[in-house]
N, C-alpha and C positions, 0 to 999 in steps of 0.2 A: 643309813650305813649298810642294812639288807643290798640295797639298791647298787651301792656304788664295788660290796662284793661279789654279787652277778657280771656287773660288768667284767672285774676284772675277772672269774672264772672264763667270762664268752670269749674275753681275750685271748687269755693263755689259749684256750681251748685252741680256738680258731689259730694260733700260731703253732700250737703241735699240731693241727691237722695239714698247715703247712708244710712244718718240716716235713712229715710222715710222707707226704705229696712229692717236694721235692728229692726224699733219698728213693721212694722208689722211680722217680723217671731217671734219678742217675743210676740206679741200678740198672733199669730197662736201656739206659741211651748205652750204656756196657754194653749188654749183650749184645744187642742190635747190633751195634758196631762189629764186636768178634763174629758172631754170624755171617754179618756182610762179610767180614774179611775173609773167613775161611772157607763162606760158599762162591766167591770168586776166584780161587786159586786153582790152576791147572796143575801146579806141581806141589801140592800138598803132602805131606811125609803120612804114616801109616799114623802118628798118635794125633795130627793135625785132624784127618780125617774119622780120627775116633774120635777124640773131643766135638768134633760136628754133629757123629753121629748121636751122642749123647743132648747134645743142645735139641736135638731135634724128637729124642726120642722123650725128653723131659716137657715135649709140648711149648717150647718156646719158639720154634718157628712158626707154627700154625694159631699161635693164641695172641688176639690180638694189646701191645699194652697200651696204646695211645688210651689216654681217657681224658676227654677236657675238663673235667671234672679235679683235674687234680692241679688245674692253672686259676691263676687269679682271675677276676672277672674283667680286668685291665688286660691277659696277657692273651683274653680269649677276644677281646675286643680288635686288640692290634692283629692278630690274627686274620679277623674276619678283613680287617681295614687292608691287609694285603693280600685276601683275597680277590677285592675289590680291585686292586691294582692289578693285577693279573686279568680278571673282566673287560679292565677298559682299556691295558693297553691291545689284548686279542679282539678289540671293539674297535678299537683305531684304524689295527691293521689291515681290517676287514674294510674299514670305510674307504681306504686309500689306496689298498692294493690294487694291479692294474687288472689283477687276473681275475678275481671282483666277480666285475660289472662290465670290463672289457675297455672301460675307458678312462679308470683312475678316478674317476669322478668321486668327489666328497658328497656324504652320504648320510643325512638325520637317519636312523631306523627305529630310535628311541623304544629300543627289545623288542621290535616286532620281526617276529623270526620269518614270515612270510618278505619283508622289505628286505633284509639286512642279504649282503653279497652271500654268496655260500662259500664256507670252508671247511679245507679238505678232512679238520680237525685239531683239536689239542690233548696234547698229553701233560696228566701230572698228578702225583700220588695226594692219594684222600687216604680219611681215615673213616671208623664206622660211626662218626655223626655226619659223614657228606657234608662238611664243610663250602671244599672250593665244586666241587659238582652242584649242590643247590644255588652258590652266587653265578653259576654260569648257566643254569636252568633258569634262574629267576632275574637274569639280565635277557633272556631271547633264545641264546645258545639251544642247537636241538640235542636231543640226547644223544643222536646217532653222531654226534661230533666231537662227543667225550668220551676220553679212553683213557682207562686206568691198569695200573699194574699192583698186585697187592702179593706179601709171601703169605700173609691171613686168609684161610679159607671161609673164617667168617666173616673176617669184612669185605672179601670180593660177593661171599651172599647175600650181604647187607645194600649194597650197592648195586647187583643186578634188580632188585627190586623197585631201581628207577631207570637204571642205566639197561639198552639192548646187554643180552648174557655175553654175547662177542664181544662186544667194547669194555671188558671186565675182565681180565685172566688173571689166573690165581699162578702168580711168578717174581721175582725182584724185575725191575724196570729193567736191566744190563741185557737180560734174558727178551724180554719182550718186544723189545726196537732192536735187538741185534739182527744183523744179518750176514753174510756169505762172507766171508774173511773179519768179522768183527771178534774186537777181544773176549767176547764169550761163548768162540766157534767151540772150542774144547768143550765143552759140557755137550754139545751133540753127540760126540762119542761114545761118553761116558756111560753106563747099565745101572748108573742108578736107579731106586725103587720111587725119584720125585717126577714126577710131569712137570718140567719147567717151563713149558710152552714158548721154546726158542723160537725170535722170531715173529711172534704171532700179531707184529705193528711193523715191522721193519720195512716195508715199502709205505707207509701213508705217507706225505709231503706235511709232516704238519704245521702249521701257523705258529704253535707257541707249544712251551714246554713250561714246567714248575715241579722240580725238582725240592720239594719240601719234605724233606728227613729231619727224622728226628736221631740223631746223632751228629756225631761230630768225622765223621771218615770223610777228608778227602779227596781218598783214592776212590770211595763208593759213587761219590759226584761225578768225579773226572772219565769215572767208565760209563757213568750215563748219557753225559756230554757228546764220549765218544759213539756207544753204540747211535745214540739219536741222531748224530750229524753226519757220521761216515758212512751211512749206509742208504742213504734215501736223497733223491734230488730235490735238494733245499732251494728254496723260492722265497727272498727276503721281498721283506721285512721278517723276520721271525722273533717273537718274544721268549727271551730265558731268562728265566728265575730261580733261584735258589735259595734254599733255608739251611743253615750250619751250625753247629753251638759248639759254643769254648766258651775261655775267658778274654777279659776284654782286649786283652794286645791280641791272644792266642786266635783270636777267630778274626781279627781283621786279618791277620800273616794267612789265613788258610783259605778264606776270603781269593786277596793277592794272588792264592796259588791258581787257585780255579780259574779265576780270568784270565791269567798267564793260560792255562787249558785252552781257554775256550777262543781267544784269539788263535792261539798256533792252529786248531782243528780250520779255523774259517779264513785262514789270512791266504794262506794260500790258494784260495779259491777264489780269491779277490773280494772277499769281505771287508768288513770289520765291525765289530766291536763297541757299541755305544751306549755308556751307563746312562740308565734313563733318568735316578734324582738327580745326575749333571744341570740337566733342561728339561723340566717337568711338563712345563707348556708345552712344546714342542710337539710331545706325545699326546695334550688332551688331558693331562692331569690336574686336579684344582687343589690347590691349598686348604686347609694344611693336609699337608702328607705323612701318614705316620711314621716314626722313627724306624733306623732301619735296623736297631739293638734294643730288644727289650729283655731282662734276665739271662741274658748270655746266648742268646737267639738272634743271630744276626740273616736276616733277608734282603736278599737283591735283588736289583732286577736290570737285565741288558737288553738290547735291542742288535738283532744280526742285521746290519745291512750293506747292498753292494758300495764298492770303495767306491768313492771317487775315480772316474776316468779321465786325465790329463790330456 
């Protein structure tokens, strides 16, 4: 009887430290979000930009809240499984692309960073357990080929201790790939007291991007999309990925939105647009693949490449 009221104590237990888990990432995915929101706006009203300054002055932009710690061992699993997917589609890219090796040739390198083509890099947000940067060290990937953007000063510290200090800057991603007419020229102007280090990626060609927020904005995505693509001489194949959360109609519609983004930025340039779980093979993917919805966490993954010529 002892026996069977421990259980059920470790139970409850273990389900309040749940809930407790997930009200503060809804908490944190709030703020995150109004942060993004109103550290992106050029025409901000004076209480707009006071309520910013308060967010900032409360230590919420600089303190980092991701904690894996507060996800299931399932949610931290699926996770890693797409960071995986992110390694081998920028592992594909590299075997096939023509600019390589100079001759397209397909290419075993099986993480040997000495074989494998060289690229020019990937961009894409980590947190301070270096998640997708240790699967991309521990696939081949050399350090000087990952670049992060973080608004955390301790997790961009966390991360220069593997990553070159250059390939780390302490900024939102909009900020960091933007460049010379992009949507986040306005904050060059600006006398604010942040180093936002506009800019400080905007010319690399990169290979792939992953876009993994943890919020639910959008608009935050769509201006990542933009500064990453409108500003640098894109060289497909390119992988983009992104992470979203809503509810379950709520984030396939916001999903939708994005794609809609992200073909209008490429079509005109004679791209397109290709969901990679469409044809998983295609890309090098093996079965099974993990889902692309786990607890209101929806991840993608596209592929840029030139259109078809008639």
């Amino acid at each position: 009887m002892s026996d069977c009221k421990n259980l059920s104590v470790d139970s409850g237990s273990q389900q309040q430290r749940a809930g407790q888990a997930s009200h503060r990432l809804d908490r944190s995915v709030r703020r995150e979000d109004r942060i993004s929101e109103l550290w992106g706006r050029s025409d901000a009203s004076a209480s707009e930009q006071k309520e910013l300054d308060g967010l900032m002055a409360a230590g919420l932009l600089y303190e980092e809240r991701y904690r894996p710690s507060d996800f299931t061992e399932y949610h931290r699993s699926w996770k890693a499984a797409h960071n995986e997917i992110f390694v081998g589609l920028v592992s594909r890219r590299c075997e096939y692309h023509p600019g390589g090796r100079g001759d397209g040739a397909d290419v075993d390198w099986d993480g040997d960073s000495a074989a494998r083509p060289p690229l020019s890099g990937v961009f894409y947000l980590d947190g301070p357990d270096a998640g997708t940067t240790s699967a991309l060290l521990s696939a081949g990937f050399r350090p000087e080929e990952c670049f992060v953007a973080n608004r955390h000063a301790s997790t961009c510290e966390a991360l220069r201790k593997i990553l070159p200090a250059e390939n780390v800057v302490h900024a939102c991603a909009v900020d960091a790939l933007a460049g010379t007419g992009s949507v986040a020229t306005f904050e060059a102007t600006q006398d604010g007291s942040h180093d936002r280090n506009l800019g400080a990626f905007w010319n690399i060609p990169f290979g792939g991007f992953y876009f993994d927020i943890c919020g639910g904005c959008v608009d935050l995505i769509m201006d990542m999309m933009s500064a990453a693509l409108d500003n640098a001489d894109l060289d497909p194949p390119i992988v983009v990925g992104f992470s979203i959360l809503g509810g379950n109609r709520d984030v396939v519609d916001k999903e939708q939105d994005v794609i809609r983004k992200l073909v209008s930025i490429v079509k005109p340039l004679g791209m397109r647009v290709e969901h990679v779980f469409d044809d998983p093979e295609k890309y090098g993917l093996i079965s099974p693949l993990p889902k692309k919805i786990d607890g209101g966490t929806m991840t993608t993954w596209c592929m840029i490449e030139l259109s078809c010529r008639q």
